[in-house]
Every structure is written in structure tokens, then in C-alpha cells.
N, C-alpha and C positions, 0 to 999 in steps of 0.2 A: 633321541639325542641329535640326529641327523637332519630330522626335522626342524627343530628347536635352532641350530648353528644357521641353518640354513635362512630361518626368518632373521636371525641376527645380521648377518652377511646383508639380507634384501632391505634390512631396517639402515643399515649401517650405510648402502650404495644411495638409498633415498633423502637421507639427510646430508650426505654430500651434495644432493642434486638442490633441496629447499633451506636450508639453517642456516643464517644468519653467520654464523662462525664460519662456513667454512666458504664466505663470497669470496675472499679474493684471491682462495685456492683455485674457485671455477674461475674467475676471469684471467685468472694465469694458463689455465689449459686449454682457455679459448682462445688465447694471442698465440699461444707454441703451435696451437695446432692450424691456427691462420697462417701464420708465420712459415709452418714447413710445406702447406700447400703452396704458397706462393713461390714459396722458395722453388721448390719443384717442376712450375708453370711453366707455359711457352713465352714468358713476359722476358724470363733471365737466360734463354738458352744460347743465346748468341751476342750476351753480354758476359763483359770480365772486369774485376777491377773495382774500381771507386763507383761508377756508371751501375756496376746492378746492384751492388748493396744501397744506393740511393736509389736505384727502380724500387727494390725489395721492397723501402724503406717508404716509399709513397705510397707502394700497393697495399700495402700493409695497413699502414693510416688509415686510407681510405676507405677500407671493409669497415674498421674497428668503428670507425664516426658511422658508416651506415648502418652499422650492425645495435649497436647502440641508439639509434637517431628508432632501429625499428621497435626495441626491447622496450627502453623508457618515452616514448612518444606517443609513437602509431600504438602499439598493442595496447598502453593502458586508455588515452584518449579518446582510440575509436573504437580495436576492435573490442574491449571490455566492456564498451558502451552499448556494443551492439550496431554500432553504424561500419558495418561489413563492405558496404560498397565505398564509400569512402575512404575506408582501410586499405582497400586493394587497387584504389585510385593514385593514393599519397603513394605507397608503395612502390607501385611503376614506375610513378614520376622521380623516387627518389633513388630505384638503381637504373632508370634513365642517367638520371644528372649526373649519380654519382660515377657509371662506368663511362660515359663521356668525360667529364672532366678528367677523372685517370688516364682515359685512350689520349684528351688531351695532353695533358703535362706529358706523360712520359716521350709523344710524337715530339712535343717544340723544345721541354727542357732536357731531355733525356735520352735522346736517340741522336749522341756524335757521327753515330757509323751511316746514319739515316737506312736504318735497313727496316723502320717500320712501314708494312705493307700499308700506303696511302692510294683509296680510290677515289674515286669521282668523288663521294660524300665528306671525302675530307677526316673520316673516321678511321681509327686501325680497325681492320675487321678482325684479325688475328685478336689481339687483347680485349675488341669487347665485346666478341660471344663469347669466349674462352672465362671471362668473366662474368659472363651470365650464368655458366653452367656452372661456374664456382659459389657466385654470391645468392642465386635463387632458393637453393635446398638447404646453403647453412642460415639462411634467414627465416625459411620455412621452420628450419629444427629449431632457432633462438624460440619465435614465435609459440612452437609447440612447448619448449620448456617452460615459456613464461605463463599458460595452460594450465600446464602441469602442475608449477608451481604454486596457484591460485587456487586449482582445487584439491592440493594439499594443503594449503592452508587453511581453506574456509571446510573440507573435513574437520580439519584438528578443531577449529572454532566448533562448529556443529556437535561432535566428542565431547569436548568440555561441556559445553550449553548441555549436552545430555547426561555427562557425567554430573552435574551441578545441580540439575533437575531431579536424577536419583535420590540423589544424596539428601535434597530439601523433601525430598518424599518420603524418603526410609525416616530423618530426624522426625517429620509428621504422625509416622506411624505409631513410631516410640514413644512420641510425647501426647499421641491418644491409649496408647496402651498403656503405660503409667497413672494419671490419672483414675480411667477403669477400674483398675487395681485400688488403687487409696479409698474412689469412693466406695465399691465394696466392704473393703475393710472398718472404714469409719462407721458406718452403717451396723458391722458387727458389732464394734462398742459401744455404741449408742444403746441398745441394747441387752447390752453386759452392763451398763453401769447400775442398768436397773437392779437386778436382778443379782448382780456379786461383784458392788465396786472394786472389793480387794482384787479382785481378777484382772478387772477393767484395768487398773493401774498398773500391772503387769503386762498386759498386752500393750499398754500406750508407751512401756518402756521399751520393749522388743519390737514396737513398729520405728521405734527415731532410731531403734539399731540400723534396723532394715532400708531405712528410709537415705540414715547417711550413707550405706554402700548405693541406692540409685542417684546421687544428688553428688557424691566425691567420685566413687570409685567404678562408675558406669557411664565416664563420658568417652574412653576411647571407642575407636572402630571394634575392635573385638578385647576377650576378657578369656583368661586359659578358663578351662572348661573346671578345674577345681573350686576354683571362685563360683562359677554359676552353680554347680552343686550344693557349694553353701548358702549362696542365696535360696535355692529351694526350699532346704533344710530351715531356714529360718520362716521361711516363707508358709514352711506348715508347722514351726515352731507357734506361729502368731495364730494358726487355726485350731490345735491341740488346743492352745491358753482358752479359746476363745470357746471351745465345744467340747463337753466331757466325751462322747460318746464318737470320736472319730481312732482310727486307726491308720497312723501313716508309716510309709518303711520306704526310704529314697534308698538302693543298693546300685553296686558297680563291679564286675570283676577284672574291670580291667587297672592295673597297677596304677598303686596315686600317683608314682614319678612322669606316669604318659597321661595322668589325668593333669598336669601339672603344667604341662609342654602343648598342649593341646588347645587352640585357641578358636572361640566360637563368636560371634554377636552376642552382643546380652540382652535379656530380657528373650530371648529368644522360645520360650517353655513357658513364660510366666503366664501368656494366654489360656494355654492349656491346664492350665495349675487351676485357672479363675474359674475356668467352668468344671472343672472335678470338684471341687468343693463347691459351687454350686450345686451341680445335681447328685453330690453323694449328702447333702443335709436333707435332699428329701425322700430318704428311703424308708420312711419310718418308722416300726417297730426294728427293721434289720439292723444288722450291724453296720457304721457307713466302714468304709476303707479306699486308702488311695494309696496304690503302689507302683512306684517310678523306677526303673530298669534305664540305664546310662552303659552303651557298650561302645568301644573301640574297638573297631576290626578294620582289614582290608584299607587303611586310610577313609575312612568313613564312620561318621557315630549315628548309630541307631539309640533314640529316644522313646520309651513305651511307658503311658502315661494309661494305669485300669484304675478304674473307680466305680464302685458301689453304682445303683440307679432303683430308684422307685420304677415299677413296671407301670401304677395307674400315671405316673407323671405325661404332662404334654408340655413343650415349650409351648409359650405362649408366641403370637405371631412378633410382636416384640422385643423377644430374648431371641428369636433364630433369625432376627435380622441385625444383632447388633455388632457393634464394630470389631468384637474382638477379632471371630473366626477369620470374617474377613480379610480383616486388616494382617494380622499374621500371615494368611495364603500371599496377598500381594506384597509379603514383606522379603517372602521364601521366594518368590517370582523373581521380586526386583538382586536378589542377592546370589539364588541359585539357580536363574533361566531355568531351565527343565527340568537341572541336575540334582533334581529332589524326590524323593516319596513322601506322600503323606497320603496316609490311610485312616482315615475318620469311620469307626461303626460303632452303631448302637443296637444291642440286642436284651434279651428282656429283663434282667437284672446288671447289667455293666455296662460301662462306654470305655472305648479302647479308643487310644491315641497312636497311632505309629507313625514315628517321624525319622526318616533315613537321609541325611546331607554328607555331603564331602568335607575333609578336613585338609 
């Protein structure tokens, strides 16, 4: 919690410093604070009266136009450009001119009592080093903030472009693991029609079920995990119709009200489903079976997908290279960085699924 407040706080002091909303909060804390250095200065100490609030009133100016001349000019013209020496050229030259012409005015227009220290050069030397050491480090810090600010921006750009990049890549994955799935299935009836049209036409009614929850009901980001359970459920609704001789039992012990509340990606399982009923049709005299286990514990759901397996069976080089597995790992990559199990084994009669993500 501590942690948590504390990035709020570092999030909160940051956006002061780069957002658009809050510029003319900073350029008001950059005048008060020019404003009480000068005030401060050895420019006003043996002035009183009308005489130093118009010193005040000039020195003050005079930062705010250099200060400014170096933020919107110098930083973005050269030194963003990369011409550094030229930056540091114009620079000089411009708190040359600008603390001269200050030492000026305030010596001929501004000094009734004539107590400005005049030497041979004709320069106040009091006001302008006193003014170098004031105007060098806050032009260094404008300079650094406008730095700062550039490479918070062009992160945030970089973020997005990778946020966006994601996102086009995860929609990729899903809209190759869909497809997978249909032609599969189509493939089944094809088939079936031979063989027990009446079936066929049951199956083709329970795929356009199936079909409008991927097509209406599975375009958000995530879907409560009750929903995906009955997508499963329909999902070897459509393999039952299609195969006498399967055996499926999707169970859960965790309460429907948390199965309900509990939100996951969809289509998230369905890879797994495609290749269980793949290699549980080829087991053949055995009985096939595919039994799915759905648990909520600890804020994390564990997913255990067993299924039937012929022992003489081999994938072919073909089928262990195709998109599913894959595609699903880098799907769990792109959405749970590390913060996932999956444990893939195949031993001589089953193939086990185990998939453990955060909720």
C-alpha cells in the first residue's frame, strides 16, 4: 500500500513537471521563484522606494525574456538538433548581452543615488557576476527540464507504439486461433454428413450457437470466466454431436458467484480443447475422454485440461509445428510476462494441460 501511494505521489510530481494542463501552474512558480531571488539580490539592497521595485521590475524581465529566449530557441533549434557547440555559443552570447544590458539600464536609468560600483569597463561588476551566478544554474535547470520533458514524452510515445503493437499482435493471435478452430470443426461435418446427416444438422445448429458467442459476445478485452466455461461446454457440446464414442466432464469447485465475478481473455483454453480432441479420436479401441478442472484459489486460476492418447500415435512434423501451441504460449507471454505456468506432458496413454495465470 505504501508502495502503491508512493508511485502515485512520483506519478502525480511528474505530471506537474511534463502535462500540458498544468504549464501555467510551472511558469507561475518559475516567475515567484525568479521573482524572490531577485528580490533577495545585492541588485535591491541599498535601494528603497519606487527606484527598486522598478530595479526588481527590470531584473526580473530580463531573466524571464533569457530564460525563455533559452527554453523555446536555443534547446529546441540547436541543442535538440544536436549542434552542441553552437548551443553553448548562442548561450554566452545571450547572458553576455542580456547581463550587460541589465548592469546597463539599471547603472544610467536606475541608480539616482549613483552607488553602482563603476570601473574602468564601464560595467557594474557587483550586478553582473552576482547575475551570472544567478542566471547560469537556473538556465542549466530550464535546459535540463526541457530534457526531461522530451524524454518523457517520446517514452510515453515509444509505450503507446508498444502498447499498440501488443494489442495488433494479441488481435492476430485470436484471429489465427479462431479460424484453426472452425476449420477443424467444418472438416468434422463434412464428414458427418455422410455418414448421419440428421446429426450433421444438429451440429451445424450448435456451431452458429457457438459461432455468434465468438462473432457478438467475445470482442471485449476480457469475458467473466462463467461465460468461458460455457463456451467450453458448448464447445464439446459440438464434439459429443459429432463422435459417439467421446466422454467429456468440464467440473469446477469453486462457487458460480466467484465464477461469475472473475474475468479472463477469451478464447484463452480453446487451443487446448483443439488439440484434446484431436489426439483423444485417436485412441482407438480405448475409450477416448477429456476432462477439464477450472479452479480459483489464492487470486489465480488453475486450468487442467487430461485427455485420452493412442500410445502407437506420432504427431506428424506438421501438426507439432502448427500455430496453435505456439501461438497461445506467445499469447500467455504477451499478456502474463512471466507471471504464468504452463506445463505441457505427454506420457503413454494421456496428455495433460496445466495452465496457472493470475486473476
Amino acid at each position: 500500500m505504501k508502495h502503491a501511494t508512493e508511485q502515485i505521489r512520483d506519478k502525480e510530481a511528474i505530471d506537474l513537471l511534463v502535462e500540458d494542463r498544468y504549464r501555467i501552474a510551472r511558469h507561475a512558480l518559475l516567475w515567484l521563484g525568479l521573482l524572490a531571488i531577485v528580490f533577495f539580490s545585492n541588485w535591491l539592497k541599498e535601494y528603497s522606494g519606487q527606484t527598486k521595485y522598478l530595479r526588481l521590475l527590470c531584473v526580473h524581465l530580463l531573466f524571464i525574456v533569457m530564460f525563455y529566449i533559452n527554453m523555446y530557441v536555443l534547446v529546441p533549434r540547436l541543442f535538440f538538433r544536436g549542434r552542441y557547440i553552437l548551443y553553448f555559443l548562442f548561450l554566452f552570447i545571450l547572458v553576455v548581452v542580456g547581463l550587460g544590458l541589465m548592469s546597463g539600464i539599471l547603472k544610467i536609468y536606475l541608480d539616482p543615488k549613483g552607488l553602482a560600483d563603476v570601473r574602468q569597463n564601464g560595467i557594474d561588476d557587483t550586478g553582473f557576476y552576482e547575475g551570472i551566478i544567478i542566471v547560469i544554474p537556473i538556465i542549466f535547470m530550464t535546459t535540463a527540464f526541457q530534457l526531461f520533458k522530451r524524454w518523457k514524452i517520446d517514452s510515453q510515445r515509444i509505450a503507446e507504439l508498444r502498447n499498440l503493437t501488443l494489442s495488433m499482435e494479441l488481435m492476430e493471435l485470436r484471429n489465427q486461433i479462431n479460424p484453426h478452430f472452425l476449420f477443424n470443426m467444418l472438416n468434422g461435418i463434412k464428414a458427418l454428413i455422410r455418414s448421419n446427416p440428421e446429426k450433421a444438422t444438429q451440429v451445424i445448429m450448435k456451431l452458429s450457437e457457438f459461432l455468434r458467442y465468438q462473432l457478438y459476445e467475445n470482442n471485449e478485452e476480457k469475458t467473466p470466466l462463467r461465460s468461458e466455461m460455457d463456451f467450453l461446454s458448448n464447445f464439446m457440446d459440438l464434439e459429443m454431436l459429432r463422435r459417439d464414442h467421446l466422454t467429456v466432464d468440464i467440473q469446477s469447485k469453486t462457487a458460480g458467484k466467484i465464477l461469475s465475478t472473475v474475468f479472463i481473455p477469451p478464447n484463452l483454453f480453446t487451443t487446448f480443447l483443439e488439440n484434446a480432441v484431436k489426439h483423444s479420436a485417436d485412441v482407438g479401441e480405448s475409450p477416448a475422454y477429456i476432462f477439464i478442472t477450472l479452479e480459483v484459489k489464492d487470486r489465480r486460476l488453475e486450468f487442467v485440461c487430461r485427455n485420452s492418447k493412442n500410445p502407437q500415435y506420432v504427431a506428424l512434423e506438421t501438426e507439432s509445428s502448427g500455430l496453435g501451441l505456439p501461438n497461445i504460449k506467445r499469447r500467455l507471454k504477451l499478456l502474463y510476462k512471466d507471471d504464468f505456468i504452463l506445463d505441457i506432458s505427454s506420457q503413454e496413454n494421456e496428455f495433460t494441460v496445466n495452465l496457472n495465470i493470475p486473476i
